[in-house]
C-alpha positions in Angstrom: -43.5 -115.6 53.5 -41.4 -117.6 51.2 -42.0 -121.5 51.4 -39.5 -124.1 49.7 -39.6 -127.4 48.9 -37.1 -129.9 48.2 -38.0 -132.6 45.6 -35.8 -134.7 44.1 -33.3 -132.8 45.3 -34.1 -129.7 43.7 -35.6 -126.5 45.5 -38.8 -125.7 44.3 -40.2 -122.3 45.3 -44.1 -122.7 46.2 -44.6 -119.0 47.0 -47.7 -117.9 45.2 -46.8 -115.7 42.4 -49.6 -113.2 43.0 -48.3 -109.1 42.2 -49.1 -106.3 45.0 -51.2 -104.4 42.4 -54.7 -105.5 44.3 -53.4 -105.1 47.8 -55.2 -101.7 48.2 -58.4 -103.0 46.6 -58.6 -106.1 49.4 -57.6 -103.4 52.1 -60.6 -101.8 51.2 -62.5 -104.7 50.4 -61.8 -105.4 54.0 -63.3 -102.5 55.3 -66.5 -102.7 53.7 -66.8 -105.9 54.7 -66.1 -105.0 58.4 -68.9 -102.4 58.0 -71.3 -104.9 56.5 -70.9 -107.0 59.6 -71.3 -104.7 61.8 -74.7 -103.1 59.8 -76.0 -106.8 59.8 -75.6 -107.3 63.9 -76.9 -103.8 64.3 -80.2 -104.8 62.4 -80.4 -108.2 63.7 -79.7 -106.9 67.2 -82.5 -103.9 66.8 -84.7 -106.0 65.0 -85.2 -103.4 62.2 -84.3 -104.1 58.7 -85.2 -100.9 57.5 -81.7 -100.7 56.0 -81.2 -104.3 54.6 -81.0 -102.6 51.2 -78.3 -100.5 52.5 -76.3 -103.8 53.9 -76.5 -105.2 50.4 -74.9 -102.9 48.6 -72.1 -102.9 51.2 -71.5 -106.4 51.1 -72.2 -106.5 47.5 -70.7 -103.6 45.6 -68.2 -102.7 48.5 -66.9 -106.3 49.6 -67.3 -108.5 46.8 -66.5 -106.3 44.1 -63.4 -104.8 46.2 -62.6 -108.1 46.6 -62.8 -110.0 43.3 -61.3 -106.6 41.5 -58.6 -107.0 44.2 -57.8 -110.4 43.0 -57.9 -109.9 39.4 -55.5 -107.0 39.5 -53.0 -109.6 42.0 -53.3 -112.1 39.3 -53.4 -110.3 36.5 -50.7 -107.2 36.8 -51.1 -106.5 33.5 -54.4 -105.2 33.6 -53.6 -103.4 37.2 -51.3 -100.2 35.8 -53.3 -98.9 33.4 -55.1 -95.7 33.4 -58.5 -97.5 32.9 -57.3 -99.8 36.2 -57.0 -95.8 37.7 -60.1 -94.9 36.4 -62.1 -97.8 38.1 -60.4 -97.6 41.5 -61.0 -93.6 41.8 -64.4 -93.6 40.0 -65.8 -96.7 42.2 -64.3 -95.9 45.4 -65.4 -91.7 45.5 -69.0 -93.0 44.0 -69.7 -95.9 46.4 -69.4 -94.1 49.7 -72.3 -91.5 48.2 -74.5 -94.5 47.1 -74.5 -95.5 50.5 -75.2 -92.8 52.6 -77.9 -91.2 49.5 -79.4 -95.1 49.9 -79.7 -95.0 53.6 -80.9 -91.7 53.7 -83.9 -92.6 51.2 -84.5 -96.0 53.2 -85.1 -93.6 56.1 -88.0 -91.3 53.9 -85.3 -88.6 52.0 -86.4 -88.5 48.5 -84.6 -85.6 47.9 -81.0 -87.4 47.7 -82.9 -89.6 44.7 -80.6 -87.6 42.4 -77.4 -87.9 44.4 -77.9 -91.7 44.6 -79.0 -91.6 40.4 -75.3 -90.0 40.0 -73.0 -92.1 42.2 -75.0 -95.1 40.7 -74.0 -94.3 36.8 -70.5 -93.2 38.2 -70.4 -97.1 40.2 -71.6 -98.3 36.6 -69.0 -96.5 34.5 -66.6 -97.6 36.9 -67.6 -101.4 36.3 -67.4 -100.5 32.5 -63.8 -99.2 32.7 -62.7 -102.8 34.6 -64.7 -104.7 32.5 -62.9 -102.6 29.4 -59.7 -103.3 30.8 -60.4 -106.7 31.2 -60.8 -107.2 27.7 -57.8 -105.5 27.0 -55.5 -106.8 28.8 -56.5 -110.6 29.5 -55.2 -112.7 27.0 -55.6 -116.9 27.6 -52.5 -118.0 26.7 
């Protein structure tokens, strides 16, 4: 949606300038927030919190960071469409899913999937190190 705005008589565009380059990370963001909400009325409804750890994380690492990365990459294009941008989408989004269903299934009493959830955790963290890499790289005030 284009807005316009006369002043003075001149046409000033008041379009936000954002770039499409975060659109898949808010997509996403979107559905973990979707599935937060629903884990949070599922516990409250139940009564059990047994998973709270679980909801957490999903808000947390799924939502919010979806979210803010999201924006950053919208704002900041130049740090979007990069291979270390690539990196941190693929290496966050394959990695979260596992800590998620390795963390509910130790909530539950699985120790075994310890390991599983040690991996995806490092590959969440490296991940975080590639945007936070980028970042540095590719934000410049001024």
């Amino acid at each position: 949606m284009h807005n316009t705005t006369v002043v003075n008589a001149t046409v000033v565009n008041t379009t936000p300038v954002f770039s499409s380059a975060g659109i898949v990370w808010l997509k996403l963001a979107g559905l973990y927030l979707m599935i937060g909400m629903v884990m949070g009325i599922a516990m409250g409804a139940s009564e059990n919190f047994i998973l709270r750890p679980v909801h957490a994380h999903v808000n947390l690492l799924g939502w919010v960071t979806l979210a803010l990365s999201g924006l950053v990459y919208s704002i900041f294009p130049q740090a979007a469409h990069n291979w270390l941008a690539k990196l941190h989408f693929w290496l966050l989004n394959l990695s979260l899913p596992v800590m998620m269903v390795a963390l509910t299934l130790l909530m539950l009493g699985n120790k075994a999937v310890i390991p599983i959830m040690g991996a995806a955790e490092i590959v969440s963290a490296v991940a975080v190190l590639a945007f936070v890499i980028n970042i540095f790289k590719n934000l410049c005030a001024g």
